[in-house]
Residue, then its C-alpha position, 0 to 999 in steps of 0.5 A: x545521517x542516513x547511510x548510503x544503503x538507506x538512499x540507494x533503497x529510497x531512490x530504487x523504490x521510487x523509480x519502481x513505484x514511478x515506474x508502476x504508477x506510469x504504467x498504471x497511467x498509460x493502461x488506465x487512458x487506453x483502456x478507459x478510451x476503449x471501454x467509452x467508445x465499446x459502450x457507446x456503439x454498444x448501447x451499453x450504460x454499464x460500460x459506458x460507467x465503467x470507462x469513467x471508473x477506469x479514467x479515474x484511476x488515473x488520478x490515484x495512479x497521479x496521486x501514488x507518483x506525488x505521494x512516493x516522491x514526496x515521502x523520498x526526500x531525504x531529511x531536513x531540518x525541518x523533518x530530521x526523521x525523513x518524510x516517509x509518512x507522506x506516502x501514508x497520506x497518499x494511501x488515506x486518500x487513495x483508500x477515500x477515493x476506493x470508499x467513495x468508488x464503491x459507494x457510488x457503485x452500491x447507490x446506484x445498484x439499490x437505485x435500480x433495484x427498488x426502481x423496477x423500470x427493468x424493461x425499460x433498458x436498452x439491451x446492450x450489443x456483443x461489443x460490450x462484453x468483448x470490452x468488459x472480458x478484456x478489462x477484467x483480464x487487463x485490470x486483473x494483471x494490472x493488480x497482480x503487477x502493482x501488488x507485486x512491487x508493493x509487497x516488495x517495497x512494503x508501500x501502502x500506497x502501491x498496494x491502495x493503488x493495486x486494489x484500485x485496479x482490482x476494484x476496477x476488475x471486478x466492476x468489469x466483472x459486474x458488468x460482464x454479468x449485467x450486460x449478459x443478464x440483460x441480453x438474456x432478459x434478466x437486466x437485474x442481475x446488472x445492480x445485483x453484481x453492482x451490491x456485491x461488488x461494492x462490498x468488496x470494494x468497501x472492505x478492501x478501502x477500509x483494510x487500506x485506511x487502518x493499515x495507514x492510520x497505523x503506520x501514521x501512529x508511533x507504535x511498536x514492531x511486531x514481536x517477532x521482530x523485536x526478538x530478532x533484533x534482540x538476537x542480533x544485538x545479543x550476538x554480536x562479540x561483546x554484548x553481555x546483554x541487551x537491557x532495553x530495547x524500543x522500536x517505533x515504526x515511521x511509515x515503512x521504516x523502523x527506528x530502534x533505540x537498545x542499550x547493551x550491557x558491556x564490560x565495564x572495565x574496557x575503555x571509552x572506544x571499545x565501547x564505542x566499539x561494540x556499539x558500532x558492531x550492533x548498530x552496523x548488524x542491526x542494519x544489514x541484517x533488517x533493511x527495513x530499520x532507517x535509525x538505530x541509536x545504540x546505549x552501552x551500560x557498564x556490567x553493573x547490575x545494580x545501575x543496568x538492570x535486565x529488562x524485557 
């Protein structure tokens, strides 16, 4: 059964991931609203693209808010461990949509590039890059503040959807530099920042995809962890030692399973006792662990032996 501070925790980051994602809806629908209506007054392509790469990041904002809801659920019967990998699925689709952004954006870079018709395109108005500055700044801050709450919350997903934004800055980037290339006369400089860009944008969807994959596959925490939570267990008043210890990472939550070696003269409940100590230390001290299941072995070393 869940504790009380793993549903409180669960229900605290899904109102802050609603929270971020909204935010990322109402930003994204005015900026890509702005970005349209600046480029088609502006005579500029690039900005015109750039508010439809803006509209879609609507969706993955859509996207973040199922996946954290659904990965919120408490258990059931039929997912006794919980749901939290449903947030995962949320950063493999997230990370797909960032993969196939910046494909698109590279394919069209090379298309102009080796098309050389550079004359024939119009030269953008002053409007398009007033539009451009103000989404690499609002686009920029939009990454830091989704980023923020997904390195508290430890979330694939918020963070799949900071890079979202950032990928968005940086296309903003390129079309700063193209629309100014152009004006100036050197209208390849708009595709060339496109190539760049979308090898950013290409490496930051990969990193995503691994990072979910991993926390999708049951494999152990870092060792670093797992001597921490040996040392909490080994503190705790009547612990001799700690025989076994295995951890699995479940999405952004931990499962532990130790045995303890105790007095082997004590009775039944005090056992139950010092179990309870390590299992009640364990959670406070790592919020991050979701279930703990706690073996108590008697100090006989012939039927308990030490491991690492």
């Amino acid at each position: 059964m869940e504790n009380c501070q793993t549903i409180s925790g669960r229900s605290d980051f899904e109102q802050a991931a609603t929270k971020v994602s909204m935010v990322s809806v109402i930003g994204n629908l005015l900026l890509s609203a702005f970005k349209a209506i600046a480029g088609i007054l502006a005579h500029s392509g690039a900005m015109v693209s750039d508010a439809v790469h803006s509209a879609s990041d609507v969706l993955s904002s859509i996207i973040v808010i199922i996946g954290v809801r659904l990965s919120a659920r408490a258990s059931d019967d039929d997912h006794p461990y919980g749901h939290e990998r449903f947030e995962c699925v949320a950063a493999i689709v997230l990370a797909v949509i960032l993969f196939i952004t910046g494909l698109f954006i590279g394919i069209g870079a090379l298309e102009d590039i080796t098309g050389g018709n550079y004359q024939e395109l119009a030269v953008p108005g002053v409007l398009s890059l007033v539009a451009a500055a103000v989404s690499i700044v609002c686009k920029e801050g939009m990454y830091w503040y989704t980023r923020a709450y997904a390195k508290k919350y430890d979330s694939g997903a918020l963070m799949a959807d900071a890079w979202h934004h950032r990928s968005d800055a940086l296309s903003s980037v390129g079309a700063l530099i193209g629309i100014a290339g152009a004006r100036m006369g050197y209208p390849v400089l708009d595709p060339a920042a496109s190539l760049v860009i979308c090898l950013f944008i290409v490496k930051a969807a990969y990193d995503i995809f691994k990072d979910a994959i991993q926390k999708m596959v049951d494999h152990s925490c870092d060792r670093q962890t797992e001597e921490a939570l040996r040392a909490c267990a080994g503190r705790q008043e009547g612990v001799l030692r700690v025989d076994m210890l295995h951890t699995r990472v479940f999405g952004n939550k931990i499962y532990v399973d130790i045995e303890i070696c105790a007095d082997g003269e004590q009775s039944l409940a005090q056992g139950h006792l010092i179990a309870e100590r390590v299992h009640d230390a364990i959670e406070k001290e790592f919020p991050k662990v979701k279930h703990i299941m706690v073996h108590v072995n008697p100090d006989c070393p012939e039927n308990c032996p030490e491991t690492a």
